[in-house]
C-alpha positions as CSV (number, residue, x, y, z in Angstrom):
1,X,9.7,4.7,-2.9
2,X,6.9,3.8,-1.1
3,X,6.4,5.4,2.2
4,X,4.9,2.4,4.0
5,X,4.3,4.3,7.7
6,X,1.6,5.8,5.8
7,X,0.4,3.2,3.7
8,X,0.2,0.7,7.0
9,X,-1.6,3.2,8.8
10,X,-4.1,4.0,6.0
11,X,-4.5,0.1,5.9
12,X,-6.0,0.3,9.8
13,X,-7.5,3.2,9.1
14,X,-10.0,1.9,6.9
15,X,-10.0,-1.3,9.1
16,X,-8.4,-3.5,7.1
17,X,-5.5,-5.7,7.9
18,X,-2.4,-6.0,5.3
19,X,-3.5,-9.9,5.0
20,X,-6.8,-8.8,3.8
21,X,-5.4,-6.4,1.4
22,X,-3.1,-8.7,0.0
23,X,-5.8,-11.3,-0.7
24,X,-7.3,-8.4,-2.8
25,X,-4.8,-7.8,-4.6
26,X,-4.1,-11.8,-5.4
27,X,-1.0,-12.3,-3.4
28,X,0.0,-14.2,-0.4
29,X,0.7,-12.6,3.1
30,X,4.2,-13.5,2.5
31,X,4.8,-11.7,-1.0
32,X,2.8,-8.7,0.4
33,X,5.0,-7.7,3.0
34,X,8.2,-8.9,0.9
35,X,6.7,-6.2,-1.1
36,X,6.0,-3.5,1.8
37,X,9.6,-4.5,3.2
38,X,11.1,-3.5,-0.5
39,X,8.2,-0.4,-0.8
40,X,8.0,-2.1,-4.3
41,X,4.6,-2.4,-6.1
42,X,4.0,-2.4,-9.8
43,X,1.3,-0.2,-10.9
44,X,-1.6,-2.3,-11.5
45,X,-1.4,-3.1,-7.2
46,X,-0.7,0.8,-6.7
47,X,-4.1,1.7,-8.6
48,X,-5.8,-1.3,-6.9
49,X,-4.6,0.1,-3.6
50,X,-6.3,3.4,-4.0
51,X,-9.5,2.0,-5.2
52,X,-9.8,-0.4,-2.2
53,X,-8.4,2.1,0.5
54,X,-10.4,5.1,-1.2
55,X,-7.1,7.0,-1.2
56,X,-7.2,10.7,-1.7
57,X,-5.7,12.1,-4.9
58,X,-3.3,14.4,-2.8
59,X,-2.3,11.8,-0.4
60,X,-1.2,9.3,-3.6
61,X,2.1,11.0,-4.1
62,X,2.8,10.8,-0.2
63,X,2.4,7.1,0.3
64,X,3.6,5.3,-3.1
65,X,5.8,8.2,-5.0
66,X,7.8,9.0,-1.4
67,X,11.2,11.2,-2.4
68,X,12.3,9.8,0.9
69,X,10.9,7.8,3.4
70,X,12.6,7.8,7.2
């Protein structure tokens, strides 16, 4: 599961908004945060995610491979 705290507040972090993000990754608003709601992305988005938000090798298994998220 994903843990979407972290991923939101990596989003802001690198100044980006989740609107922005998800027109990289070629979805709507909409689908994106149906997507953040389920903490559901297939692995092609994951990768894209941590080339566009220059995520950390250590801090991958954090955000999208969460044991549990509260």
């Amino acid at each position: 599961m994903i843990n979407t705290n972290k991923l939101r507040g990596l989003i802001a972090e690198r100044g980006l908004s989740q609107v922005k993000l998800a027109k990289y990754l070629g979805m709507t608003p909409k689908t994106f945060y149906t997507k953040m709601g389920n903490g559901v992305f297939d692995s092609d988005e994951i990768e894209a995610m941590i080339v566009k938000l220059d995520i950390p090798r250590d801090l991958c298994m954090d955000i999208f491979f969460a044991q549990e998220v509260t």
